[in-house]
N, C-alpha and C positions, 0 to 999 in steps of 0.2 A: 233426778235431772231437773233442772231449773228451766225458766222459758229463754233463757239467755244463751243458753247452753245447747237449746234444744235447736233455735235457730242459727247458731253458729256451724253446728256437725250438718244444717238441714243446709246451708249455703255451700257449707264444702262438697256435699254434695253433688248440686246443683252446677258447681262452676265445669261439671265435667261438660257437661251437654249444653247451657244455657250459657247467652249474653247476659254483661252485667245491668244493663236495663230490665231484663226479665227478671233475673232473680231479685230486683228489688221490688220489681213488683209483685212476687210470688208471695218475699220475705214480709212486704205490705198486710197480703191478704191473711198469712197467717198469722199476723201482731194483731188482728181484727177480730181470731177467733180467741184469743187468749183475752181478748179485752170485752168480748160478748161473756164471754166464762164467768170471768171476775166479775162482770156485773150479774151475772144469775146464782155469785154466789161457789161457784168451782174454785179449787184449787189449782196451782201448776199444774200439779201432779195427776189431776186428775182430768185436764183438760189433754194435756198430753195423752195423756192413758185411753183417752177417746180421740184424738188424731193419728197414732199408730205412730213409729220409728222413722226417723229422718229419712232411713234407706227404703225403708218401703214408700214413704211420699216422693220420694226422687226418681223411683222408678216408675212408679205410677203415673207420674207428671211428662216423665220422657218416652214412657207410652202413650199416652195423648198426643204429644209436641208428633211425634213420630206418624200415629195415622193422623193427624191434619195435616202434615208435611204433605203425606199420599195423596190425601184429597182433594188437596188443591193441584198437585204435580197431573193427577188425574185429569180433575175439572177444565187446567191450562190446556193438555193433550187434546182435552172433547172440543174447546173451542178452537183449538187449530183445526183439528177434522172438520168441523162446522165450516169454519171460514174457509178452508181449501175447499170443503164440497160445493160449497156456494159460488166460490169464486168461478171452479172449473166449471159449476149450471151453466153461469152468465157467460164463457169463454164460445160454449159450445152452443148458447143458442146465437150467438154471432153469427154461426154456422148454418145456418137454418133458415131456408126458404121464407120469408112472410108473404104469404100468398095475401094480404090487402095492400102490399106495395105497390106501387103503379110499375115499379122497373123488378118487377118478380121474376122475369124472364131472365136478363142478366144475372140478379141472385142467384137463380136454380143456375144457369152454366156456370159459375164463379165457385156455387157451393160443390158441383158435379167434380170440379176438378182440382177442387182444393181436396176431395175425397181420394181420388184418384190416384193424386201427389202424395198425400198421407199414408197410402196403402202400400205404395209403392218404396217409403223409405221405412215403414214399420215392419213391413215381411220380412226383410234378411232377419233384423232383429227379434222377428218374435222367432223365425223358423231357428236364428242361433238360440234362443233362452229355452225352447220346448226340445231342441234336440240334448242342448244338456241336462235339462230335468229327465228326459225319457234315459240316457246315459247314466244319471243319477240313482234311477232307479233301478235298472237293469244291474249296477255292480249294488246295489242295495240288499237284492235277490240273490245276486252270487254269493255275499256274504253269508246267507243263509245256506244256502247248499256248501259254502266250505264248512262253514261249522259244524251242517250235518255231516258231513265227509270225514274232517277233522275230529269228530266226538269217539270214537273207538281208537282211532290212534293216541287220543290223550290216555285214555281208561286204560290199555297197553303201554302207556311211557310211564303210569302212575303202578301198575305190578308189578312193571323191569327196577322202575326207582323209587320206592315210595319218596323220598326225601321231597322230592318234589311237587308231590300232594298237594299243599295248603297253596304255592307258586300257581300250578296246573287251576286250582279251584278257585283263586280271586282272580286270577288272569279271563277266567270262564265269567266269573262277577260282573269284571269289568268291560268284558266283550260284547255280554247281554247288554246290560246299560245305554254301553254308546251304541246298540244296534238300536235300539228302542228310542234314544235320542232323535237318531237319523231319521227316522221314519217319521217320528215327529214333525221333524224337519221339511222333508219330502213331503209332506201330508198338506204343511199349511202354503209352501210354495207352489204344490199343484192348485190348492182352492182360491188362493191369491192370483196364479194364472187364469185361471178359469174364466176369475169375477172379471180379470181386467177383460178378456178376451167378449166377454159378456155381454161388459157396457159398451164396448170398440161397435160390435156386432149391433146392438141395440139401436147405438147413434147414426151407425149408415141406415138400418132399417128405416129408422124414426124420419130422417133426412130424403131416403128415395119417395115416403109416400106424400111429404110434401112438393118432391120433384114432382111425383104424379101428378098430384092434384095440381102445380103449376101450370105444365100441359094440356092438362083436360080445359084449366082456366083459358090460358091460352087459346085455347080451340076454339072454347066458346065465343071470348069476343071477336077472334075473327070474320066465325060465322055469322054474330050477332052484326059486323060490320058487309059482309056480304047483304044480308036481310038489307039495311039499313040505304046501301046503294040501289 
């Protein structure tokens, strides 16, 4: 095989997965090793013979192209997470009493009832989303006991009929699988509830103690303006 040759079958390759920008600049980098060769003295043939087959550079090549695809599809994801986590910080500390304001009083009633209001349009909602998960998982359970239930009546339909054997045994394959799916399933939306329910709880916690400390503030300069009189 000649170097002509070699990158003609390496291009056809190539046009499966890559732009034609790319591939000329693939086709670039590998007219660079052919020409390092020749100057060291290498033949086609032997420069070839130490770059490997067009089809194994092209697979190789769209293995890379493929996990940097990942990486950066990844890297995009983490910085939406970033920016959403940041944004909803900044959202929620809107919320949030600043006891060196002079009108902290106001705030803490404004935030008291912004909490209030909030809790009061998120309960239907959360008590509908926990009642279907709890629902979810209750025929989750059932599944399990039919199966248990249903395992000797299969073993009895498979000695009345054997024909039906191999049917009975991927049917049994495929039941495991998606019960195991499920659960999967189940598993990450209870811990995804959890987390939400978590931070919800967290943010009134975090918000009533600066309510407190508003009050006590409050007290104080009253008192302080009592003294004062």
């Amino acid at each position: 095989m000649r170097k002509d040759d070699f990158l003609e079958i390496l291009k056809d390759y190539l046009k499966k997965s890559f732009s034609e920008d790319e591939i000329m600049d693939i086709l670039r980098d590998y007219e660079e090793y052919f020409i390092d060769g020749a100057i060291e003295g290498k033949t086609e043939i032997e420069i070839i013979s130490g770059l490997g087959s067009p089809k194994e550079i092209a697979s190789e090549l769209l293995a890379e192209n493929n996990a940097n695809n990942e990486n950066k599809i990844k890297s995009k994801v983490e910085n939406l997470y970033i920016t959403f986590k940041s944004k909803c910080k900044s959202v929620l500390n809107k919320f949030k009493v600043n006891l060196n304001d002079k009108n902290h009083v106001k705030s803490r009633k404004k935030i008291s009832f912004i909490q209030i209001l909030l809790t009061l349009i998120l309960l239907p909602f959360a008590f509908g989303i926990g009642m279907s998960t709890i629902g979810f998982g209750v025929g989750l359970v059932g599944s399990i006991f039919a199966a248990i239930v249903g395992t000797p009546f299969a073993i009895s339909l498979i000695s009345v009929m054997p024909e039906v054997k191999m049917v009975v045994v991927f049917g049994s394959i495929a039941y495991i699988g998606l019960e195991i799916l499920l659960w999967q399933l189940f598993i990450a939306i209870f811990k995804l509830e959890k987390r939400a329910v978590k931070i919800y709880l967290t943010w009134i916690k975090t918000n009533q103690l600066y309510i407190n400390g508003s009050i006590k503030k409050e007290e104080m300069e009253q008192d302080g303006g009592l003294l004062d009189e």
